[in-house]
mmCIF file of the N, C-alpha and C atoms, coordinates in Angstrom:
data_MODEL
# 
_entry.id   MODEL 
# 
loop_
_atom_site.group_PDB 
_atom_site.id 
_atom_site.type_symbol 
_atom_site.label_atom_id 
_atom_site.label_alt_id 
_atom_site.label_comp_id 
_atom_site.label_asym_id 
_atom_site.label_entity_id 
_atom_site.label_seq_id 
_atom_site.pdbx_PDB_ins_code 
_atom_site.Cartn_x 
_atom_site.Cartn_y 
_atom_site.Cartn_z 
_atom_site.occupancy 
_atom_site.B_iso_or_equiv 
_atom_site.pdbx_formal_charge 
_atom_site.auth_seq_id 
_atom_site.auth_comp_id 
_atom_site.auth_asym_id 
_atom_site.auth_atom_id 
_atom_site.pdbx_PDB_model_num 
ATOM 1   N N  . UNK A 1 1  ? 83.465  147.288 75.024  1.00 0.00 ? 1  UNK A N  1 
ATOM 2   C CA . UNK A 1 1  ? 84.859  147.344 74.661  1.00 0.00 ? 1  UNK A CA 1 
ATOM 3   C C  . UNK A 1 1  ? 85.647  146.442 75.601  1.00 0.00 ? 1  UNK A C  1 
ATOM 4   N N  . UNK A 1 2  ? 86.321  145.616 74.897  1.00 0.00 ? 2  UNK A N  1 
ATOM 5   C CA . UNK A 1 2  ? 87.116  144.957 75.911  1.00 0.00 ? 2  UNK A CA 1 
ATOM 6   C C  . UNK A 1 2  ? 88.574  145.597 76.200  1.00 0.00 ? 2  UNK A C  1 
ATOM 7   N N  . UNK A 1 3  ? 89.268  144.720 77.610  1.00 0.00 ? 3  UNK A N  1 
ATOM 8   C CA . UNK A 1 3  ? 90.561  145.476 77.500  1.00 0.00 ? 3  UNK A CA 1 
ATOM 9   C C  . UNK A 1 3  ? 91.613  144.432 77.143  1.00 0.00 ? 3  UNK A C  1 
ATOM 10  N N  . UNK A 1 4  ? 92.865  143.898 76.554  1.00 0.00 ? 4  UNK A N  1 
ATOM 11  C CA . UNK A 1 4  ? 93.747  143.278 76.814  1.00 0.00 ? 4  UNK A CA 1 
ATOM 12  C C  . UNK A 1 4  ? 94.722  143.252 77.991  1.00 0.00 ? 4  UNK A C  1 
ATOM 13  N N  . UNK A 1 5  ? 94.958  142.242 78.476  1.00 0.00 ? 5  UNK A N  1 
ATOM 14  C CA . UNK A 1 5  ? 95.493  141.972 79.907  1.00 0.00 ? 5  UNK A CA 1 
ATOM 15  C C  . UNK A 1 5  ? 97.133  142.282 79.450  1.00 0.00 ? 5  UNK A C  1 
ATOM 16  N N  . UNK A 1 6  ? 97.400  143.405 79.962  1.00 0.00 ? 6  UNK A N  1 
ATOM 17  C CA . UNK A 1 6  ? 98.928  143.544 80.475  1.00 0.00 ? 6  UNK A CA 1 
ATOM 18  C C  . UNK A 1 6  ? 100.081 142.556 80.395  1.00 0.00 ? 6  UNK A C  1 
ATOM 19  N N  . UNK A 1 7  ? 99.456  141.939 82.121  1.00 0.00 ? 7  UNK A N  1 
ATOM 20  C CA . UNK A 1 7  ? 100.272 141.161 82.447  1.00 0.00 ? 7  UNK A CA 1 
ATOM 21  C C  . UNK A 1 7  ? 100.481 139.746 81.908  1.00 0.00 ? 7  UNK A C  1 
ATOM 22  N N  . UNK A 1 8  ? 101.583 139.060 82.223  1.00 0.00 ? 8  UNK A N  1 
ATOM 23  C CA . UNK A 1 8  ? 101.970 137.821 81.544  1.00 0.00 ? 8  UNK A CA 1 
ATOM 24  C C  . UNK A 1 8  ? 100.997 136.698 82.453  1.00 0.00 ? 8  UNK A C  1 
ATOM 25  N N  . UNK A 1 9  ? 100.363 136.094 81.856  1.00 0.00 ? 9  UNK A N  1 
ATOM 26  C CA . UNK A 1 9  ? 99.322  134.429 82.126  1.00 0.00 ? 9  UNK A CA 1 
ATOM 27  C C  . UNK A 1 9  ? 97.732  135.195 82.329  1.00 0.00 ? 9  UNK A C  1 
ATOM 28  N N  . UNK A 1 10 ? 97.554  136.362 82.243  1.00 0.00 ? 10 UNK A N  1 
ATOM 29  C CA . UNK A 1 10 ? 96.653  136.766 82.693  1.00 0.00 ? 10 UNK A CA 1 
ATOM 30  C C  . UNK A 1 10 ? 96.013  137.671 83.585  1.00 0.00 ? 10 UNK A C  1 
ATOM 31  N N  . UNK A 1 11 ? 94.830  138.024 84.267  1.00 0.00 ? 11 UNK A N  1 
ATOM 32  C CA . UNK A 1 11 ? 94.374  139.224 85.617  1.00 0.00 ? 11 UNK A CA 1 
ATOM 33  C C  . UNK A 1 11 ? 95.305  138.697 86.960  1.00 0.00 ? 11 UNK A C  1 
ATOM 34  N N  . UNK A 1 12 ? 95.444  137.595 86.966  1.00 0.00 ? 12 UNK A N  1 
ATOM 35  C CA . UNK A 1 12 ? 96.060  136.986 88.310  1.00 0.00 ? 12 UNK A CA 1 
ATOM 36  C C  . UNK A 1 12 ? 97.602  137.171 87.836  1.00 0.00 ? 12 UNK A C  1 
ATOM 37  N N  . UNK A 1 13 ? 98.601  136.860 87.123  1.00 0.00 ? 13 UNK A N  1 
ATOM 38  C CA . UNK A 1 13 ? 99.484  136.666 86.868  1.00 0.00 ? 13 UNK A CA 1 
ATOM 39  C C  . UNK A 1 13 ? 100.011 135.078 86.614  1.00 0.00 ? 13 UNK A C  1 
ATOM 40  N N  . UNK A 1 14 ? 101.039 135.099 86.721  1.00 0.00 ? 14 UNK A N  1 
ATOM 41  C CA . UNK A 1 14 ? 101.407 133.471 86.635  1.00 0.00 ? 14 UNK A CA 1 
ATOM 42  C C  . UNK A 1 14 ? 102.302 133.295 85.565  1.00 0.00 ? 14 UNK A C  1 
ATOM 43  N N  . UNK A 1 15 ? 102.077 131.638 84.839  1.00 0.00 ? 15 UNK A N  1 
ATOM 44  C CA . UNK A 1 15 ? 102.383 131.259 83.436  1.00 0.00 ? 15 UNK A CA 1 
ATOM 45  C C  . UNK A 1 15 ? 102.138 131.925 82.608  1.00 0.00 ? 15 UNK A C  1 
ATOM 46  N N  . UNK A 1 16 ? 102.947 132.443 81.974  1.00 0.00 ? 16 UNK A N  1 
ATOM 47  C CA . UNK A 1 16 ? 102.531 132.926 80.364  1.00 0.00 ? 16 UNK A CA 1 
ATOM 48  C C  . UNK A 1 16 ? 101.024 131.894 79.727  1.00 0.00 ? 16 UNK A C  1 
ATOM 49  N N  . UNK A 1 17 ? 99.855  132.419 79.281  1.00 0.00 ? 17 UNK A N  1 
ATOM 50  C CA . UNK A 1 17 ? 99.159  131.413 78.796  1.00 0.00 ? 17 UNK A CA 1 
ATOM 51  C C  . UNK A 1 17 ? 98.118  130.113 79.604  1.00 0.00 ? 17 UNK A C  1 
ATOM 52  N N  . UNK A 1 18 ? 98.819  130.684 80.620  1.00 0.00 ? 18 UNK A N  1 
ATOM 53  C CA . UNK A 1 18 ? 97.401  130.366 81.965  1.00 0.00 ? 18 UNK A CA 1 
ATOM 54  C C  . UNK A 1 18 ? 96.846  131.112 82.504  1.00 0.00 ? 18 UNK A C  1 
ATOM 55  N N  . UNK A 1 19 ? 96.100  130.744 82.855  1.00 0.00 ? 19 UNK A N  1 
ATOM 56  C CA . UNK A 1 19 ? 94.713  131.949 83.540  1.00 0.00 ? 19 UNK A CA 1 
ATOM 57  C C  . UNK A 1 19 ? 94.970  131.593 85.648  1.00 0.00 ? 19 UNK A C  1 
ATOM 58  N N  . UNK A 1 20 ? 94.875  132.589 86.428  1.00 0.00 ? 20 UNK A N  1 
ATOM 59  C CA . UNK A 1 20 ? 94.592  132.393 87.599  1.00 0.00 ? 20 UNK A CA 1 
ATOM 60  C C  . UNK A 1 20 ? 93.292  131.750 88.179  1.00 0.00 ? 20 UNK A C  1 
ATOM 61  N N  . UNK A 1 21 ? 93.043  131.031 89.118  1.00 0.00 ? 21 UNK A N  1 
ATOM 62  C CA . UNK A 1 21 ? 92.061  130.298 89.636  1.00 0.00 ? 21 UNK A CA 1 
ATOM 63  C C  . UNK A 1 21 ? 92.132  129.186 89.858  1.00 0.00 ? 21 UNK A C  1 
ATOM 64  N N  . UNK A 1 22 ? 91.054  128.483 90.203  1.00 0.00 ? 22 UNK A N  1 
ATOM 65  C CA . UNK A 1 22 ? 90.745  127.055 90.587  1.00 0.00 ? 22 UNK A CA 1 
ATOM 66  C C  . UNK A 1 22 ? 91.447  125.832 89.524  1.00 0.00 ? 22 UNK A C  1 
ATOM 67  N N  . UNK A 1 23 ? 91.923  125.118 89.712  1.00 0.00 ? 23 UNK A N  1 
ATOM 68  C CA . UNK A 1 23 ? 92.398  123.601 88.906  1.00 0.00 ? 23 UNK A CA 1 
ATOM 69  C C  . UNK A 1 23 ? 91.772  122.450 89.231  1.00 0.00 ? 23 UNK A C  1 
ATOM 70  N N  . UNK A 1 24 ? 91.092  122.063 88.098  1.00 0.00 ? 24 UNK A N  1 
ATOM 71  C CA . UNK A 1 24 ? 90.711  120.444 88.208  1.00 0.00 ? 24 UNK A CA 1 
ATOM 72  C C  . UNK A 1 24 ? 91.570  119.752 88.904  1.00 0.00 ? 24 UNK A C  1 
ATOM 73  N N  . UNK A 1 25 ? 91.503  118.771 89.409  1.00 0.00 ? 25 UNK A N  1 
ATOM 74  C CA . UNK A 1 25 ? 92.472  118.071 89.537  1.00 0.00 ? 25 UNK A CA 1 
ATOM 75  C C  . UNK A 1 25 ? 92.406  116.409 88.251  1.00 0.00 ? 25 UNK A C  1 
ATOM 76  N N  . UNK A 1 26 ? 93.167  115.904 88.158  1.00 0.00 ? 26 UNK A N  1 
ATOM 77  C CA . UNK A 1 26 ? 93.416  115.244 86.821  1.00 0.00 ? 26 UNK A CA 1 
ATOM 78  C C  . UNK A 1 26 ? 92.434  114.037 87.162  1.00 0.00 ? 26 UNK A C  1 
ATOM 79  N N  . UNK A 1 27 ? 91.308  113.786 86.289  1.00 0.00 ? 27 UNK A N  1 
ATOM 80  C CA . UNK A 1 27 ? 91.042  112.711 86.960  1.00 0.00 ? 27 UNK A CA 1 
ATOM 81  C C  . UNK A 1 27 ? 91.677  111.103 86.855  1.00 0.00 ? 27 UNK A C  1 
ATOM 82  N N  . UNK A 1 28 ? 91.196  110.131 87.637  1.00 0.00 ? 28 UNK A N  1 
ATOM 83  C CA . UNK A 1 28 ? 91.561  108.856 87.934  1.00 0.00 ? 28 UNK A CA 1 
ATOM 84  C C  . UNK A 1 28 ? 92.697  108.831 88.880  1.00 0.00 ? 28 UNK A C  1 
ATOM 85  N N  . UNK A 1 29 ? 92.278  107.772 89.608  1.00 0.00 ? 29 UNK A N  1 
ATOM 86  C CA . UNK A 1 29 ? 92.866  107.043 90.650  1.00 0.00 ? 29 UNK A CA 1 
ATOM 87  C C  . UNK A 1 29 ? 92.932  105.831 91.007  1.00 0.00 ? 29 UNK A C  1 
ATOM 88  N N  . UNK A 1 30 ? 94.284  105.463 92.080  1.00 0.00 ? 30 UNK A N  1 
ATOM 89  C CA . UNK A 1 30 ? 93.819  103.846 92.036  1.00 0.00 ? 30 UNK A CA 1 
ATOM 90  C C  . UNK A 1 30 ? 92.544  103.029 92.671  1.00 0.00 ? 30 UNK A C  1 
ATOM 91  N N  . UNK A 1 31 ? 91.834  103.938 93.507  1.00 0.00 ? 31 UNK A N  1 
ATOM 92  C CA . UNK A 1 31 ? 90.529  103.427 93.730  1.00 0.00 ? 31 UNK A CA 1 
ATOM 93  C C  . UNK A 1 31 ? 88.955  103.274 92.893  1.00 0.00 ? 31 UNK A C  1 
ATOM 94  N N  . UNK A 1 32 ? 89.402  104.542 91.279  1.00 0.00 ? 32 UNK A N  1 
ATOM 95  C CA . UNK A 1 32 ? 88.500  104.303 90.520  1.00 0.00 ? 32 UNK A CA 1 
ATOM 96  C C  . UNK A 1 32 ? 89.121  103.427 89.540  1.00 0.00 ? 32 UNK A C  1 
ATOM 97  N N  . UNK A 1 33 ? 90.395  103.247 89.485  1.00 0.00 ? 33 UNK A N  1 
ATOM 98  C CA . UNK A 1 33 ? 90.187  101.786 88.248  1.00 0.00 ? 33 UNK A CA 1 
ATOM 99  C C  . UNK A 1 33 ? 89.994  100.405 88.830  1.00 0.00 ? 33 UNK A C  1 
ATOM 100 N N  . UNK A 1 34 ? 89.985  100.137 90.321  1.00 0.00 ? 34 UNK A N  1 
ATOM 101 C CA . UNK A 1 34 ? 89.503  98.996  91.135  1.00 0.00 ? 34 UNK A CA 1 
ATOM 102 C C  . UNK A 1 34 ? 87.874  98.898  90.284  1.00 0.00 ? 34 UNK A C  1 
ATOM 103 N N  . UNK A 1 35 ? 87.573  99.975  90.933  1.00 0.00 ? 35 UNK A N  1 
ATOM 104 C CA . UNK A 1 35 ? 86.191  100.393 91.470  1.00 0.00 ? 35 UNK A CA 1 
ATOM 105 C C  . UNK A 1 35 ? 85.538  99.661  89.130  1.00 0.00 ? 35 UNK A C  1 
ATOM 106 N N  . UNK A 1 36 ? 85.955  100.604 88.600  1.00 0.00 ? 36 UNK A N  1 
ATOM 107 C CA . UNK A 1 36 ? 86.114  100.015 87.654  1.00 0.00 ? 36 UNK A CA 1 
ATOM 108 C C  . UNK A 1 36 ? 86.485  98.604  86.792  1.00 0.00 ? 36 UNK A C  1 
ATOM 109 N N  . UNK A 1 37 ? 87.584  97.977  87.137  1.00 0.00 ? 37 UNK A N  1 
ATOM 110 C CA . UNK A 1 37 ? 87.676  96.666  86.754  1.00 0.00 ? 37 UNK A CA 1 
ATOM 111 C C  . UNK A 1 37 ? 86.672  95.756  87.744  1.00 0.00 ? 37 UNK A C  1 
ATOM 112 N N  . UNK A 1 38 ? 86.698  96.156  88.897  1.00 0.00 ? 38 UNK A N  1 
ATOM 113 C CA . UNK A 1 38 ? 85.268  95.170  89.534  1.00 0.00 ? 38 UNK A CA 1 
ATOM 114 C C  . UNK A 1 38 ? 84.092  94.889  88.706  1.00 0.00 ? 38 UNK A C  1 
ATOM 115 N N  . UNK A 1 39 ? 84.085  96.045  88.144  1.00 0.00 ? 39 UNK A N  1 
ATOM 116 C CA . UNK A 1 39 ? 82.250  96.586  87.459  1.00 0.00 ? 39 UNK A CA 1 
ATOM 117 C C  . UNK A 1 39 ? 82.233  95.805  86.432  1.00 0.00 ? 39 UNK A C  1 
ATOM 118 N N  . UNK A 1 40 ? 83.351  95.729  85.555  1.00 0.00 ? 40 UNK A N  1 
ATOM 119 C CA . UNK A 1 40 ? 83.295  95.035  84.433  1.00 0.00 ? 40 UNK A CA 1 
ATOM 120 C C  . UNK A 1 40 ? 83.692  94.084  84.573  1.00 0.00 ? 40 UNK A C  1 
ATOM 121 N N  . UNK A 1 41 ? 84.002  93.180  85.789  1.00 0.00 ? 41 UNK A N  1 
ATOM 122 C CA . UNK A 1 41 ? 84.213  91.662  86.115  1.00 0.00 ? 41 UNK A CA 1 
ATOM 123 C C  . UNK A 1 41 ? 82.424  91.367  86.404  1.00 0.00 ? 41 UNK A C  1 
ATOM 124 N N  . UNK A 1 42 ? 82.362  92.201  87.004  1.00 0.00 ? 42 UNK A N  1 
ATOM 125 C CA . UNK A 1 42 ? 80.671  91.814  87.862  1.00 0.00 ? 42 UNK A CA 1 
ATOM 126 C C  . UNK A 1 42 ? 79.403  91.618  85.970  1.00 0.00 ? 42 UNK A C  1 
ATOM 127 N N  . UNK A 1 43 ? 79.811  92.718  85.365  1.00 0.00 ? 43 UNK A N  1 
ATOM 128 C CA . UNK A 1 43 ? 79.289  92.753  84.117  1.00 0.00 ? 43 UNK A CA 1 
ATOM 129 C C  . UNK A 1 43 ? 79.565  91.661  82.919  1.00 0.00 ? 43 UNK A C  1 
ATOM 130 N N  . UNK A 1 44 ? 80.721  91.019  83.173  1.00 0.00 ? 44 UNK A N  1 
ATOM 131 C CA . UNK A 1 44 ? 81.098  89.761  82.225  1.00 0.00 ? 44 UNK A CA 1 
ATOM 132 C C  . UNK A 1 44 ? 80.593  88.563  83.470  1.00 0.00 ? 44 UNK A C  1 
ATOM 133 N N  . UNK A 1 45 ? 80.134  88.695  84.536  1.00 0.00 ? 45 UNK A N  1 
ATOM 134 C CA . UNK A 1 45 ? 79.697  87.567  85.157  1.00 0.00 ? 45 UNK A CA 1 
ATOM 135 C C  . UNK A 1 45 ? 78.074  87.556  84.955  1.00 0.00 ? 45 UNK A C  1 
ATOM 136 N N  . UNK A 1 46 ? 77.675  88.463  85.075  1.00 0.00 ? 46 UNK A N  1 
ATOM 137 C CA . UNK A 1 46 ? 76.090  88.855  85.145  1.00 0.00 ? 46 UNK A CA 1 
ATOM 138 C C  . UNK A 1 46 ? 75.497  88.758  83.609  1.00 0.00 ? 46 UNK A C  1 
ATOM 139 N N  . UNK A 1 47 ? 76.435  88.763  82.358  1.00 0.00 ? 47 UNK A N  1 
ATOM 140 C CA . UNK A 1 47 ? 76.220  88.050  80.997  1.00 0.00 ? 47 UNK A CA 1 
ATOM 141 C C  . UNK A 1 47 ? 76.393  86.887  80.988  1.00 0.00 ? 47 UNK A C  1 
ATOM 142 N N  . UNK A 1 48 ? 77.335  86.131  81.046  1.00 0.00 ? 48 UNK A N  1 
ATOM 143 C CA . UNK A 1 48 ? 77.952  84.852  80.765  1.00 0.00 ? 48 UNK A CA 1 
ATOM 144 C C  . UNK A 1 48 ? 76.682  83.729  82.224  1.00 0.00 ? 48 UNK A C  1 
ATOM 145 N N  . UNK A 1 49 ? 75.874  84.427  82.961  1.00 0.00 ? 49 UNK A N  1 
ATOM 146 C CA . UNK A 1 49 ? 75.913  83.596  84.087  1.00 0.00 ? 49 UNK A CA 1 
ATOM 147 C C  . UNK A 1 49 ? 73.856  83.554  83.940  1.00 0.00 ? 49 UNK A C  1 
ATOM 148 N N  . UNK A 1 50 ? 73.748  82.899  84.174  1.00 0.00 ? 50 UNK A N  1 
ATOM 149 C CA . UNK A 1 50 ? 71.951  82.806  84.513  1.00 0.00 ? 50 UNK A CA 1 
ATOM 150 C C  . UNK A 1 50 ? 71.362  83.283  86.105  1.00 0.00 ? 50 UNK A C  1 
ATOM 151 N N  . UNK A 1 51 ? 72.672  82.556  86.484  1.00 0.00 ? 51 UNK A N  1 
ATOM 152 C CA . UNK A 1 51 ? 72.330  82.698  88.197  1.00 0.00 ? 51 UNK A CA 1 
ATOM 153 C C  . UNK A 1 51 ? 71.797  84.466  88.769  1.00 0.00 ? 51 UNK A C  1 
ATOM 154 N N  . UNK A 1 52 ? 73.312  85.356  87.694  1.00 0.00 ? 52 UNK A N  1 
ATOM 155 C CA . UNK A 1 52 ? 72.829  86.710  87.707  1.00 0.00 ? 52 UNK A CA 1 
ATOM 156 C C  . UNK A 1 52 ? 71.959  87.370  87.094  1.00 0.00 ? 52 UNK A C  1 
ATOM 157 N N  . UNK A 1 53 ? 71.173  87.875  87.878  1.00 0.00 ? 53 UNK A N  1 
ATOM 158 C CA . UNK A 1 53 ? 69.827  88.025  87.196  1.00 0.00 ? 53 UNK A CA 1 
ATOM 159 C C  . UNK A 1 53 ? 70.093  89.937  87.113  1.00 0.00 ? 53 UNK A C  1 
ATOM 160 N N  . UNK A 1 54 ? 69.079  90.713  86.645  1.00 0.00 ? 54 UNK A N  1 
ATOM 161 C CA . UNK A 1 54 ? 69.338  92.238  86.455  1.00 0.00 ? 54 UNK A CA 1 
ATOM 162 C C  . UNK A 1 54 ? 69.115  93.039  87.729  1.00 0.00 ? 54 UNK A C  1 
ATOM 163 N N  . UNK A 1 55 ? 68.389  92.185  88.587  1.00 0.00 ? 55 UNK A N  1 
ATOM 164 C CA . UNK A 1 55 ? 68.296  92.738  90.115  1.00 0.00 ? 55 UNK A CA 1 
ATOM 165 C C  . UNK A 1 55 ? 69.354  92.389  90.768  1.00 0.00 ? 55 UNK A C  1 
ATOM 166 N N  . UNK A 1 56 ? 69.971  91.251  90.843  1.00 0.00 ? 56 UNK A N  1 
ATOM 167 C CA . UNK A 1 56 ? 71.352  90.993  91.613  1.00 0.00 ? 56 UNK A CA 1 
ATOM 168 C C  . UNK A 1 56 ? 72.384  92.073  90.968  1.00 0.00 ? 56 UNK A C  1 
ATOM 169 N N  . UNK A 1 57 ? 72.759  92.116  89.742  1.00 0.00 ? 57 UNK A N  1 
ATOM 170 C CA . UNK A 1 57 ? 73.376  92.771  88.943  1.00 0.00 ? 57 UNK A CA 1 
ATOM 171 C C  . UNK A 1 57 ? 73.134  94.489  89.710  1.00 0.00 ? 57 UNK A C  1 
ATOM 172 N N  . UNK A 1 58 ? 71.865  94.489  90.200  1.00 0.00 ? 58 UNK A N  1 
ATOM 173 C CA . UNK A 1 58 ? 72.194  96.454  90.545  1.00 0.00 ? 58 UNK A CA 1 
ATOM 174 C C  . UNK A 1 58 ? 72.459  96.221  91.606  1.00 0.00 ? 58 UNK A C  1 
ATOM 175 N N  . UNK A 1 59 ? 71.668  95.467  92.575  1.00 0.00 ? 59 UNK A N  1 
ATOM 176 C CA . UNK A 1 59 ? 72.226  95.198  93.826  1.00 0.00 ? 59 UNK A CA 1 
ATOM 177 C C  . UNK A 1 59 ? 73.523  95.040  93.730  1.00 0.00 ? 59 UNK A C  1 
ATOM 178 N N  . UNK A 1 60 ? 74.498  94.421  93.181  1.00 0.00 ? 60 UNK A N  1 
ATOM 179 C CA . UNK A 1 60 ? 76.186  94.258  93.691  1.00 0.00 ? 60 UNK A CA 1 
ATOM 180 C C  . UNK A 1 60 ? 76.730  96.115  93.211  1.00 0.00 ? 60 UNK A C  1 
ATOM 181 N N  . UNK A 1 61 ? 75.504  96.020  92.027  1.00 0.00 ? 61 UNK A N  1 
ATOM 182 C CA . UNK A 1 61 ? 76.985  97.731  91.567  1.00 0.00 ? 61 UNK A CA 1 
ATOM 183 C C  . UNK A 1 61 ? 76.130  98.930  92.543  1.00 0.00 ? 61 UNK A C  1 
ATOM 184 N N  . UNK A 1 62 ? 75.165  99.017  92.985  1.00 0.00 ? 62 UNK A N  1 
ATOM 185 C CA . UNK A 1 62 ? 74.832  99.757  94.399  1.00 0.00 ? 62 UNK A CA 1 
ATOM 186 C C  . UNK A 1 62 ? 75.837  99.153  95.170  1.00 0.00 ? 62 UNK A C  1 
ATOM 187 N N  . UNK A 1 63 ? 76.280  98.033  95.721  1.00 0.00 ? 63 UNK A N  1 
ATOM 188 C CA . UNK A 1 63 ? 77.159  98.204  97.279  1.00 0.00 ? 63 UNK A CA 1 
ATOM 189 C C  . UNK A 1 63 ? 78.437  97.927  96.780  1.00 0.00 ? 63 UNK A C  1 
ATOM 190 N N  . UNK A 1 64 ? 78.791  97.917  95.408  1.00 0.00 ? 64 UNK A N  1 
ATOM 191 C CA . UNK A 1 64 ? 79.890  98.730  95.043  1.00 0.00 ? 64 UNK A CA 1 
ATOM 192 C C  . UNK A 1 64 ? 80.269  99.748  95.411  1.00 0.00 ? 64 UNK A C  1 
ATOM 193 N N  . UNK A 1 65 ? 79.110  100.188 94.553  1.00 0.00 ? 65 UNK A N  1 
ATOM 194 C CA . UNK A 1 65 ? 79.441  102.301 94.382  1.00 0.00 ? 65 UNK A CA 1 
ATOM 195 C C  . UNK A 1 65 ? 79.490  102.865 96.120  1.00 0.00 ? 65 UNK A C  1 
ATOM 196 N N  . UNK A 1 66 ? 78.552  102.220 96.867  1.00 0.00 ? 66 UNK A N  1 
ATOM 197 C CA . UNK A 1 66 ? 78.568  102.401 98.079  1.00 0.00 ? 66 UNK A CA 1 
ATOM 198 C C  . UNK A 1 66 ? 80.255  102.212 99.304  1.00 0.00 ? 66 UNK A C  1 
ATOM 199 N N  . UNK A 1 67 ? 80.944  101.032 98.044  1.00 0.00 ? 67 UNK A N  1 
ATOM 200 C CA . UNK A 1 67 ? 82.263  100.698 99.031  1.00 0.00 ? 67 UNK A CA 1 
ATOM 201 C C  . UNK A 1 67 ? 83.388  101.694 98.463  1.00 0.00 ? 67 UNK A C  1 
ATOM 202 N N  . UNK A 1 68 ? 83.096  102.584 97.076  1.00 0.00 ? 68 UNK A N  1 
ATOM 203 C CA . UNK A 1 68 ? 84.016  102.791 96.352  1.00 0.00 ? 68 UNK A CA 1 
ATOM 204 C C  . UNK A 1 68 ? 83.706  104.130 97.266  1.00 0.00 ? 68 UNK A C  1 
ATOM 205 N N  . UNK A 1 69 ? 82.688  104.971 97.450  1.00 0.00 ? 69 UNK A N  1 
ATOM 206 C CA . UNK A 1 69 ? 82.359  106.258 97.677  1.00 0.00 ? 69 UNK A CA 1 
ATOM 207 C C  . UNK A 1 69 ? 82.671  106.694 98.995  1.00 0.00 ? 69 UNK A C  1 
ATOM 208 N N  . UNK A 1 70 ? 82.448  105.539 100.213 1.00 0.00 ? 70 UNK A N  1 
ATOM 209 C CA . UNK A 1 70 ? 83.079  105.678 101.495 1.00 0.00 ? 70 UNK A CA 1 
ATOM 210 C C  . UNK A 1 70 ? 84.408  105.434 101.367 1.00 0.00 ? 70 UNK A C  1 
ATOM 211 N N  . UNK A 1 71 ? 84.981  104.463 100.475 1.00 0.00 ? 71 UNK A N  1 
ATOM 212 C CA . UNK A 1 71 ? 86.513  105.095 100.510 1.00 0.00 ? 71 UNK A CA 1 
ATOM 213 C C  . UNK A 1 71 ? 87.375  106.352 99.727  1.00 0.00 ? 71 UNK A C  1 
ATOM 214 N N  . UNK A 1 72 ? 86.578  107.335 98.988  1.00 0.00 ? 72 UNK A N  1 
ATOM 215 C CA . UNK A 1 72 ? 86.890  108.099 98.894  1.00 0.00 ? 72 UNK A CA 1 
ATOM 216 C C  . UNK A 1 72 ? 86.714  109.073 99.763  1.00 0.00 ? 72 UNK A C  1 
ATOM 217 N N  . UNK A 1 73 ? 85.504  109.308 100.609 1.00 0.00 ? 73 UNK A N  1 
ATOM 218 C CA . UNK A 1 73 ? 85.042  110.061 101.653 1.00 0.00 ? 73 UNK A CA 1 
ATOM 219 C C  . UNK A 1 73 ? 86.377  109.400 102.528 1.00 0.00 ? 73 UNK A C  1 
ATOM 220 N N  . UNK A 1 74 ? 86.870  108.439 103.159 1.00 0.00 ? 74 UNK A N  1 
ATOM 221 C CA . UNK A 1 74 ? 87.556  108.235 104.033 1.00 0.00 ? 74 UNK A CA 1 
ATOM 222 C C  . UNK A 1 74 ? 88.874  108.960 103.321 1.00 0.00 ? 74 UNK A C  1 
ATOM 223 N N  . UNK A 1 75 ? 89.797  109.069 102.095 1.00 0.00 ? 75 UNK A N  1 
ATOM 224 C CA . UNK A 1 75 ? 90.695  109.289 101.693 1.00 0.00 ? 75 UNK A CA 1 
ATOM 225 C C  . UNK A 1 75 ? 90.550  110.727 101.939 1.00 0.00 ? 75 UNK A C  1 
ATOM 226 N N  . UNK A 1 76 ? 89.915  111.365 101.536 1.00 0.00 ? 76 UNK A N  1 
ATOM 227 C CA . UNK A 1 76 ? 89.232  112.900 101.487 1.00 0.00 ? 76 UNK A CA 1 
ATOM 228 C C  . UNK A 1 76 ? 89.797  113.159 103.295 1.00 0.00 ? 76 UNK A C  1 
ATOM 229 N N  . UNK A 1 77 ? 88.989  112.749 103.968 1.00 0.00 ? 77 UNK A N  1 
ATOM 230 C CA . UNK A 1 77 ? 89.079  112.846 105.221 1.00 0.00 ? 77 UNK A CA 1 
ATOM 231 C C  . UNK A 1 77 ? 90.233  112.979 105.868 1.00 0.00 ? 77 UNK A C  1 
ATOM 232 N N  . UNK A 1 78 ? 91.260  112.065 105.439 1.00 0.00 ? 78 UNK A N  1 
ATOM 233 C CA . UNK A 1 78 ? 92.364  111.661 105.786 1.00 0.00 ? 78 UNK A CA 1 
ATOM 234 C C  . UNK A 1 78 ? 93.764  113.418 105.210 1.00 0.00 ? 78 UNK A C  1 
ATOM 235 N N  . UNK A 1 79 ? 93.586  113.782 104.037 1.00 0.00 ? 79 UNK A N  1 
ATOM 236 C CA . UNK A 1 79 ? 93.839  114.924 103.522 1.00 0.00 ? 79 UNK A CA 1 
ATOM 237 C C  . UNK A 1 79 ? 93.775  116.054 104.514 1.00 0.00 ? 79 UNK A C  1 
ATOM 238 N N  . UNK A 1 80 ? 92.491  116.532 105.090 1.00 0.00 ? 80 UNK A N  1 
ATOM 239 C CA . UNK A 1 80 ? 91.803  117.301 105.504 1.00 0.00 ? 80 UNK A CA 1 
ATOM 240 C C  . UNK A 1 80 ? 93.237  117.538 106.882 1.00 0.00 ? 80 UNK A C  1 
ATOM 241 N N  . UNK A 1 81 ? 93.671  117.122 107.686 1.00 0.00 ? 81 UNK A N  1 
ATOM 242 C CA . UNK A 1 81 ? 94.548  117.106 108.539 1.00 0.00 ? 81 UNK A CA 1 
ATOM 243 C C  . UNK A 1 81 ? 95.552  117.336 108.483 1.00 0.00 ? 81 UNK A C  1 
ATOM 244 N N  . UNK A 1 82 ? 96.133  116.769 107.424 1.00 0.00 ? 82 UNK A N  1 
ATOM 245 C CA . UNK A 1 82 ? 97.543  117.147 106.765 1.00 0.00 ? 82 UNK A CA 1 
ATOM 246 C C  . UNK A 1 82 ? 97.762  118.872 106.381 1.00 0.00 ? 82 UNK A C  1 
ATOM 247 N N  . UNK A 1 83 ? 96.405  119.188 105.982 1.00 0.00 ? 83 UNK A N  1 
ATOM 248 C CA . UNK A 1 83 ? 96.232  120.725 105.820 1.00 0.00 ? 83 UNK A CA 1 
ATOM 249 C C  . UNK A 1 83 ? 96.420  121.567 106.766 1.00 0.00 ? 83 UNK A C  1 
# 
């Protein structure tokens, strides 16, 4: 048997029509649409180009993902203090 919740938004309270707990946060940022338009510059170069071969091609989006991920770890970091 279930019960219907009383209160207004829910067990926690709140908004009418929201629930209490954890929130996504929204994604994208300006370091993933960099991180992004790079990829697909590197990807229209690594088609159009001979020179780029499919091993250079992972090699650049590995020390991509590698420059994109320490600057989120550094942004993250930076948060952590302000708290």
């Amino acid at each position: 048997m279930t019960t219907i919740p009383t209160e207004p938004g829910g067990p926690r309270g709140g908004m009418p029509g929201t629930w209490g707990g954890a929130r996504m946060p929204i994604p994208g940022n300006a370091e993933f649409a960099v991180y992004l338009l790079m990829w697909i510059v590197l990807a229209i170069i690594w088609a159009a180009s001979d020179q780029v071969g499919a091993g250079l091609f992972c090699t650049l989006t590995t020390a991509l993902s590698f420059g994109y991920f320490i600057s989120r770890g550094i942004a993250k970091a930076s948060r952590v203090l302000e708290q």
